[in-house]
C-alpha positions in Angstrom: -4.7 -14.2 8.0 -1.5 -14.3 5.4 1.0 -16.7 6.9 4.1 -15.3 5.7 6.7 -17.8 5.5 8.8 -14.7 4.8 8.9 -14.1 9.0 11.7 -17.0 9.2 13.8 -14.3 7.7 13.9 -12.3 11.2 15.4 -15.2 13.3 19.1 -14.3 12.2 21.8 -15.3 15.2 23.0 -11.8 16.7 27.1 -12.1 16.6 28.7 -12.2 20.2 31.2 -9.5 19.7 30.3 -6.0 18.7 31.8 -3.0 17.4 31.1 0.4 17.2 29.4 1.1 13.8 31.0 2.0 10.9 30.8 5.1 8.3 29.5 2.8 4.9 31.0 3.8 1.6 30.8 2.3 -2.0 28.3 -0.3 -2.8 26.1 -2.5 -0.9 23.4 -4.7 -1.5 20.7 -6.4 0.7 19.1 -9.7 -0.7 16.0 -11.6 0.1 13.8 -14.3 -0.9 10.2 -13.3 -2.0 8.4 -15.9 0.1 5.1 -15.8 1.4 2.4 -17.8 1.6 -1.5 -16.9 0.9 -4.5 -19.1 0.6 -5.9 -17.3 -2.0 -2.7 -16.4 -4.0 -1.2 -19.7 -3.0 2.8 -19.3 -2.3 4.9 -16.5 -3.8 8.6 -17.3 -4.6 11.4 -15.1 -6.1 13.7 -12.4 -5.4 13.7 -9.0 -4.3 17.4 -7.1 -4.6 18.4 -3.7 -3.4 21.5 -2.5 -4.3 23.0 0.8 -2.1 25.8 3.4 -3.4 26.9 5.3 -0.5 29.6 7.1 -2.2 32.6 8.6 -0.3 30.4 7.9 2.8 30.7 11.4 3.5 26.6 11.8 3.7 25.9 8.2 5.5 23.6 7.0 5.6 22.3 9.1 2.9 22.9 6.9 -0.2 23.6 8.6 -3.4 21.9 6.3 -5.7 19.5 2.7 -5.1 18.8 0.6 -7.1 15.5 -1.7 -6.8 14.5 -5.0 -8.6 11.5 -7.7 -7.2 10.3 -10.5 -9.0 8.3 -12.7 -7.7 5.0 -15.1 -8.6 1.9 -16.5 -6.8 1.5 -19.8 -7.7 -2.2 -19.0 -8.8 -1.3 -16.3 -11.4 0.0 -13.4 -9.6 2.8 -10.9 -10.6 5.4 -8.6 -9.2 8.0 -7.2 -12.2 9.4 -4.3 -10.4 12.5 -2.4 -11.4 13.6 1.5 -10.0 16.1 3.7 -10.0 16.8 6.3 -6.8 19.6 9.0 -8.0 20.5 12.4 -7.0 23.2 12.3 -9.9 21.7 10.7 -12.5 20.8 14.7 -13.6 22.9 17.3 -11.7 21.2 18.9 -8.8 18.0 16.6 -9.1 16.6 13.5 -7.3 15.4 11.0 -10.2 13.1 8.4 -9.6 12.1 6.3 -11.9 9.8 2.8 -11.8 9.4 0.7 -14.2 6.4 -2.2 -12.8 4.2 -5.1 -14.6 1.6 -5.8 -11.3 -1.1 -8.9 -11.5 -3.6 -9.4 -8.6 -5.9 -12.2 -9.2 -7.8 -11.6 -5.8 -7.8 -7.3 -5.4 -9.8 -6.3 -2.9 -13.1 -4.3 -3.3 -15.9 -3.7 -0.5 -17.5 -0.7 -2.5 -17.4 3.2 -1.5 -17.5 5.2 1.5 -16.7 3.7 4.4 -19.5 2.5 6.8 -22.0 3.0 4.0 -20.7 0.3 2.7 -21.9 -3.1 4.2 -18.9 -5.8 5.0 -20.2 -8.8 6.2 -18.2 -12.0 6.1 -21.5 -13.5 5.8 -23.4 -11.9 3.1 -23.3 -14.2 0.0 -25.2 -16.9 1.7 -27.6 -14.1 3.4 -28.1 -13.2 -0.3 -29.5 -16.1 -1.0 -27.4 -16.5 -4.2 -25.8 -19.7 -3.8 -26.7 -22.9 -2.1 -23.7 -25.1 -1.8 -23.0 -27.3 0.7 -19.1 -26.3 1.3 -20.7 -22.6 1.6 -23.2 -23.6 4.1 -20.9 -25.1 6.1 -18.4 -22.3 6.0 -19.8 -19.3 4.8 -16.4 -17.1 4.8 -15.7 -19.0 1.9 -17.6 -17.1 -0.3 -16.9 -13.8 1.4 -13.2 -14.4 -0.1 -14.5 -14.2 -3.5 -17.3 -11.9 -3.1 -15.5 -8.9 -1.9 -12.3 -9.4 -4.8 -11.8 -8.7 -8.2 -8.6 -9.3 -10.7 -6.5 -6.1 -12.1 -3.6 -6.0 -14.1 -1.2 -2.7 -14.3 2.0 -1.7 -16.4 3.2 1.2 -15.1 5.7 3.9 -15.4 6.6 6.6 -12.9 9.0 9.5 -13.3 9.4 11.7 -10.5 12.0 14.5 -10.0 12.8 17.2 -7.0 15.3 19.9 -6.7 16.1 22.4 -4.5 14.7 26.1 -4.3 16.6 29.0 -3.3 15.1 29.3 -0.1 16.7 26.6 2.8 15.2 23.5 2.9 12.1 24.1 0.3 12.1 21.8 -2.9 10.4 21.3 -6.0 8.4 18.2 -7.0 7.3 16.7 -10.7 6.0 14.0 -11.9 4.7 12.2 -14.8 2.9 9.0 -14.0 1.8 6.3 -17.1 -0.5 3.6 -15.7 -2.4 1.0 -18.0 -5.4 -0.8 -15.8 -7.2 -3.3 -17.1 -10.0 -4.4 -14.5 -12.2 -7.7 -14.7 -14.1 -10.0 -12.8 -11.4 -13.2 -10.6 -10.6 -16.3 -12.3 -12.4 -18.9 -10.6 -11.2 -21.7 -13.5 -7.5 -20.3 -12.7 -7.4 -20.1 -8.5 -9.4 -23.3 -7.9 -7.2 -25.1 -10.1 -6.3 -28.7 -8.6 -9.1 -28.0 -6.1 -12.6 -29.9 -5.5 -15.6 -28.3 -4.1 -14.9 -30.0 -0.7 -11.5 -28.1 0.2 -11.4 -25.2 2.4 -9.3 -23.6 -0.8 -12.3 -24.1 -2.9 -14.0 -20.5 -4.4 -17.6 -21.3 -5.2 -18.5 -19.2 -8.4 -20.9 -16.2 -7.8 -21.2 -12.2 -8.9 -19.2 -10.1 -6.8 -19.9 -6.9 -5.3 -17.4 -5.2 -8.3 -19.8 -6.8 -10.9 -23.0 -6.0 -8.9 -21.7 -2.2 -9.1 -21.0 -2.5 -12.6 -24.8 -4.2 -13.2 -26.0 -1.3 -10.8 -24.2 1.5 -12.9 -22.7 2.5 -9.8 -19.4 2.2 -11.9 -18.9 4.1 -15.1 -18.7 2.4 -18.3 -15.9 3.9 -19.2 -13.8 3.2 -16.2 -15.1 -0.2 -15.3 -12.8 -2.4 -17.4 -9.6 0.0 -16.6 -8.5 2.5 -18.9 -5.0 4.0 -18.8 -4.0 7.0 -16.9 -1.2 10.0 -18.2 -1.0 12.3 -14.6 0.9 15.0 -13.9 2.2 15.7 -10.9 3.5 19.2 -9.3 4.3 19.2 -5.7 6.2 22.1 -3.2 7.9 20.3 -0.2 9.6 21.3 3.0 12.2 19.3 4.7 14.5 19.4 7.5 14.9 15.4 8.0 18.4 14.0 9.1 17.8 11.0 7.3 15.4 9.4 4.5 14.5 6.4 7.0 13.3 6.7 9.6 14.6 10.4 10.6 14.9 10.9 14.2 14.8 14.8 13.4 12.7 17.0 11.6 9.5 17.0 9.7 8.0 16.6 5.9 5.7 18.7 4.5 4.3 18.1 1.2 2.0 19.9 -1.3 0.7 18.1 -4.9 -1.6 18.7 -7.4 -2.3 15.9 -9.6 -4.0 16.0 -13.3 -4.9 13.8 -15.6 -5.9 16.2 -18.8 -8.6 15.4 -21.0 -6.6 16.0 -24.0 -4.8 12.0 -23.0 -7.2 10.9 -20.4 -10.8 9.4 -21.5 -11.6 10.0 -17.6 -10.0 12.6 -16.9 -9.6 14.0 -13.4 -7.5 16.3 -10.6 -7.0 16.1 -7.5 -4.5 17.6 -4.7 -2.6 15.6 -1.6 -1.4 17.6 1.6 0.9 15.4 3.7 2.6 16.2 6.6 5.3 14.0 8.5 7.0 14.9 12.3 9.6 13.3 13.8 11.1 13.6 17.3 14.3 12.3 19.0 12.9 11.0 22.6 16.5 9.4 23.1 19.1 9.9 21.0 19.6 7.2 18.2 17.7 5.2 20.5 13.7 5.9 20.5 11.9 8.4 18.6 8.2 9.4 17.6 7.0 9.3 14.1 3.8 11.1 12.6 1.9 11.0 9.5 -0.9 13.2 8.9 -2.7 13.7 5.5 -5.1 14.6 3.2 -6.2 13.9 -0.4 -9.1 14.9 -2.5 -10.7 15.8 -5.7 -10.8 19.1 -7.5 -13.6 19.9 -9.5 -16.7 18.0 -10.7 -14.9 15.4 -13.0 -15.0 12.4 -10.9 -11.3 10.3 -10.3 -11.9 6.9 -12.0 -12.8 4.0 -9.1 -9.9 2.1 -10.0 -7.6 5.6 -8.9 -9.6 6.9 -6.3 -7.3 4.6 -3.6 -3.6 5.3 -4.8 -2.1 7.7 -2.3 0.1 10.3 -3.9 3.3 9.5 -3.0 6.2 10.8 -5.1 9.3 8.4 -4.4 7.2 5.7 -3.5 9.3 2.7 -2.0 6.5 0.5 -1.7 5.3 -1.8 -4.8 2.0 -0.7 -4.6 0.7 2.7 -2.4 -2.9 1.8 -2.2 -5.3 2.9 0.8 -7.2 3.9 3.0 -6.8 0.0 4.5 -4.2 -2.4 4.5 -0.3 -2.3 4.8 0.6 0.8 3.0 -1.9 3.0 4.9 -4.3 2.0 8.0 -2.4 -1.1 9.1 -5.1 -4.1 10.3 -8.2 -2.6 8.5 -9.3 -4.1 5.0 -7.1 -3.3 2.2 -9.4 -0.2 0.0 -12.0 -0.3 2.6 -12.0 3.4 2.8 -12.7 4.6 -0.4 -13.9 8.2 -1.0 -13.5 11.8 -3.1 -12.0 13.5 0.0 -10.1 11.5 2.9 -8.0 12.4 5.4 -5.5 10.0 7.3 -3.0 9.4 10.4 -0.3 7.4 11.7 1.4 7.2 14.9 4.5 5.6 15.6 6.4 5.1 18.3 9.5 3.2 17.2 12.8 1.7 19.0 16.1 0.6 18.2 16.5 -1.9 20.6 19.7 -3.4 19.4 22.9 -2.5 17.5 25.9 -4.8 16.1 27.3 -5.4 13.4 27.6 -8.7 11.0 29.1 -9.9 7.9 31.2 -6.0 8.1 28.0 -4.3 7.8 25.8 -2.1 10.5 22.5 -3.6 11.6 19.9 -3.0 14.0 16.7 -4.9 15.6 14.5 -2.4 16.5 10.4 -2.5 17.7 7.4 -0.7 16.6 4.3 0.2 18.0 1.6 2.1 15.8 -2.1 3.4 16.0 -3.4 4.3 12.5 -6.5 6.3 11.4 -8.3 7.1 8.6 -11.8 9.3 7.9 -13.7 9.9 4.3 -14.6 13.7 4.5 -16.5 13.7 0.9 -18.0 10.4 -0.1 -18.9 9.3 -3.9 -21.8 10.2 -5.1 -24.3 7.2 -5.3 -27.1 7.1 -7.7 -29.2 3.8 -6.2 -32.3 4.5 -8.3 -31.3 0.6 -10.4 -30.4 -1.2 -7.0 -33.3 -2.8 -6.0 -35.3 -2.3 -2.1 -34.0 -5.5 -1.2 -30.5 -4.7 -2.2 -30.1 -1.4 -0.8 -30.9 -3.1 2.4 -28.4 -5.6 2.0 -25.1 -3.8 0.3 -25.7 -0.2 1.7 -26.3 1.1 4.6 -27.0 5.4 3.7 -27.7 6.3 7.1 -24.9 5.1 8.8 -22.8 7.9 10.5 -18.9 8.0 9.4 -16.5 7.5 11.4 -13.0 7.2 12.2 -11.5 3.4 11.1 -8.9 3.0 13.3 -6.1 0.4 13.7 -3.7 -0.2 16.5 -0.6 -2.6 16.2 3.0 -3.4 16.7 6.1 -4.9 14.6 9.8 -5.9 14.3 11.9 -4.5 12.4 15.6 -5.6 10.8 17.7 -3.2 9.3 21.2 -3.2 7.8 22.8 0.8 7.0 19.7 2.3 8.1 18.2 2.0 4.6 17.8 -2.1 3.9 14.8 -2.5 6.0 13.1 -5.6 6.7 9.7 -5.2 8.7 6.9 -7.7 10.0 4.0 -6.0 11.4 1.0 -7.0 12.9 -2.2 -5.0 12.9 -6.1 -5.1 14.4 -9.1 -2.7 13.4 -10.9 -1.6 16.5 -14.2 -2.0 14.6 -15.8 -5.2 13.0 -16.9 -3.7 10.5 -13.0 -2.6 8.8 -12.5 -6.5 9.8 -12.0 -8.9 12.5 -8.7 -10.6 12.5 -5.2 -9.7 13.1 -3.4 -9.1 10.0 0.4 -9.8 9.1 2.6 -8.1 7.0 6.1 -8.6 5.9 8.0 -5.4 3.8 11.2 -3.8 3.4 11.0 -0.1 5.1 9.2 1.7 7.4 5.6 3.2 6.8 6.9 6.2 6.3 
C-alpha cells in the first residue's frame, strides 16, 4: 500500500476562536507540496497550485475562473506537467476548460480484459514457472509488481466548452480532446537503479502480462505501441446543483457521444457515456448524500483502442488522470484498470459530513468525513480471440467461464477544505473480493469524487 507522506498535510492546528464564515471575493490560492511516497515510483516531490477568482463574491462559492498548475516527479522517472484553465468569461456566456498535461507512468497498471475473466494472482509469475530467482522464491509478490505493469507516456490537450440552452437548467457540451500515447514494456534498468537483487525494491526482469497480450495478438498492432487520439465530444446536460463541490442540492445528468473519425484517427472508434449524479441535504450545510451512477460503452463494430477503453468521459475533469473501472478516480480500493470492458456501468455512494467549521489565516475551512461504497460491472466484454494462447496458458491467465460480477469497494476518508472549492482529501478504500485485490489502499487528492 502507497504511504503517502502527503497525509502529514491533514494535521493542521484548528484556531481556538471562530467566526461566522465569510462571503470570499477576489483572488485566492491554495498551495501544497506534491509529496508522496511509492515503492515502485520511489518519492514524488513538487508543487501543485490552485489559484481561485471569486469575483464580487456575489455567486460564492461559485468561482468565476481557476486556475490549475502541478508539477511534480517520481524519483524513478515519473511525470506530472499539468496546467488548466476553468473560465465562465474567458468567452461570453461559455464555461472554458482547457488542459494542457505531459503524464509519464513508469509502472501503469494492466491485469488484461474483462473483469473476473481475467486471472489476478499475486502469485502467478512464479506459478508460471518463468523465473527462478531466489529473491522471487522467497517473496513472490515481487514479481507480481512487475508482471501486472507496463510504462505510458501522454501529451495531451483538452478543450471543453458548455453553455446554456433556452430551456432552465439544460446546457450544451463540446469537446475536442488531442491525446498522444505512446505504450511500451517498464524500465527494469531505470526503476531498479541503485538496487541489488537482494532488496525488497528489486524488480526481477520477466514478460508481462501487456507483452504476453501483445505476443498473443490479443492487442492490435496498430494500437499496441499507442497511437494518438483526435475525439470529439458532444454532450446534453441537466443541472440544478447549488454548488460545483460537493452540492448539497440537486442532481447532474449527463449525455456524450464521443468520436474519434477515421479521417484523423488510425483506430478509429465511438462511443457514448450516460452519467447521472444526486445529491440530498440530510442536515442542512451539515451532512448530505451523494450518488453517482453511470454508464459508458461502444457504438458500433470499430473497437476503442486498449489504451482508451479505461478513460471515463468526463468533461471538466479535475482530476490529473480519469482512468477506471479501479482505483482512485472510480471504484475506490479495487485495482487501478481492473475492470476493463466495451460496455460498463458504475456507482458510487457517498455519505459525506462536515464535521467542523472555522476559519484561519481569514479564509473559510472545513474538516469534514466521508464514508463510501463503490461498484462497478462490465456489461459487454472484449472480444477474445485465444486460438495463439496456448492450453496451458489459457488455464493460467484466463478464466472464460467465470460468471461476472459486481467489484465492489467500501471505504472511508477525511477531507480538508478551504472556500468549499480547495479540497484536500485522504481516502482509504478495500475490495470486498480477492480477486479486485487484497489490501487497503490509500489515496491523497484535492476534491471530492465527484
Amino acid at each position: 500500500m502507497k504511504q503517502e507522506a502527503l497525509a502529514l498535510l491533514l494535521l493542521f492546528v484548528i484556531p481556538i476562536l471562530f467566526a461566522q464564515e465569510k462571503t470570499k471575493k477576489g483572488y485566492n490560492i491554495g498551495a501544497l507540496p506534491a509529496i508522496s511516497y511509492s515503492s515502485d515510483e520511489g518519492f514524488q516531490y513538487g508543487a501543485v497550485l490552485n489559484l481561485f477568482n471569486y469575483g464580487e463574491g456575489n455567486r460564492y462559492p461559485v468561482y468565476d475562473q481557476s486556475f490549475y498548475l502541478e508539477a511534480s516527479q517520481y524519483t524513478k522517472g515519473s511525470t506530472v506537467l499539468r496546467f488548466y484553465f476553468d473560465s465562465e468569461y474567458l468567452l461570453k456566456g461559455i464555461r472554458t476548460f482547457l488542459d494542457l498535461s505531459y503524464i509519464t507512468e513508469n509502472m501503469l497498471d494492466f491485469y488484461g480484459f474483462n473483469g473476473y475473466k481475467s486471472v489476478y494472482s499475486p502469485q502467478i509469475l512464479t506459478l508460471a514457472g518463468e523465473v527462478d530467482n531466489s529473491a522471487i522464491n522467497a517473496d513472490p509478490t515481487n514479481s507480481s509488481r512487475a508482471f501486472y505493469k507496463m510504462s505510458q507516456k501522454q501529451r495531451r490537450l483538452l478543450a471543453d466548452f458548455k453553455g446554456k440552452l433556452p430551456v432552465k437548467h439544460f446546457y450544451w457540451e463540446a469537446s475536442y480532446n488531442l491525446v498522444d500515447y505512446h505504450n511500451s514494456p517498464i524500465d527494469y534498468d531505470k526503476l531498479n537503479k541503485g538496487l541489488t537483487t537482494s532488496d525488497a525494491d528489486f524488480l526481477t526482469p520477466g514478460l508481462s502480462l501487456y507483452e504476453k497480450y501483445k505476443n498473443w495478438g490479443l492487442l492490435n498492432e496498430k494500437e499496441a505501441n499507442g497511437g494518438i487520439v483526435n475525439a470529439f465530444k458532444a454532450g446534453l446536460v441537466y443541472d440544478t446543483r447549488n454548488a460545483l463541490n460537493n452540492p448539497d442540492k440537486g442532481c447532474f445528468s449527463e449525455v456524450i457521444l464521443e468520436i474519434a473519425p477515421s479521417i484523423l484517427n488510425e483506430s478509429p472508434y465511438a462511443r457514448y457515456s450516460l452519467t447521472h449524479k444526486q445529491f440530498q441535504s440530510i442536515i442542512k450545510s451539515k451532512l448530505n448524500i451523494a450518488v453517482r451512477l453511470g454508464i459508458q460503452g461502444q457504438i458500433g463494430k470499430d473497437n476503442i483502442p486498449f489504451y482508451r477503453l479505461p478513460i471515463l468521459m468526463n468533461p471538466f475533469a479535475n482530476r490529473t488522470n480519469p482512468t477506471g473501472l479501479g482505483g482512485v478516480n472510480s471504484l475506490r480500493g479495487i485495482l487501478r484498470n481492473r475492470i476493463v470492458g466495451k460496455t460498463f456501468a458504475f456507482g458510487n455512494f457517498e455519505l459525506r459530513w462536515k464535521v467542523l467549521k472555522f476559519q484561519f489565516i481569514r479564509q473559510n475551512w472545513y474538516f469534514g468525513f466521508n464514508g463510501f461504497f463503490d461498484a462497478g460491472y462490465i456489461i459487454d466484454p472484449v472480444d477474445w480471440n485465444l486460438s495463439k494462447v496456448s492450453a496451458e496458458d489459457q488455464a493460467l491467465f484466463f478464466n472464460t467461464s467465470a460468471r461476472e460480477n459486481l467489484h465492489c469497494s467500501t471505504g472511508g476518508g477525511l477531507k480538508l477544505a478551504m472556500n468549499e472549492n480547495f479540497i484536500l482529501s485522504l481516502e482509504l478504500g478495500k475490495p470486498l473480493d480477492k480477486r479486485d485485490g487484497s489490501k487497503i489502499s490509500s489515496y491523497i487528492n484535492l476534491n471530492y469524487l465527484f
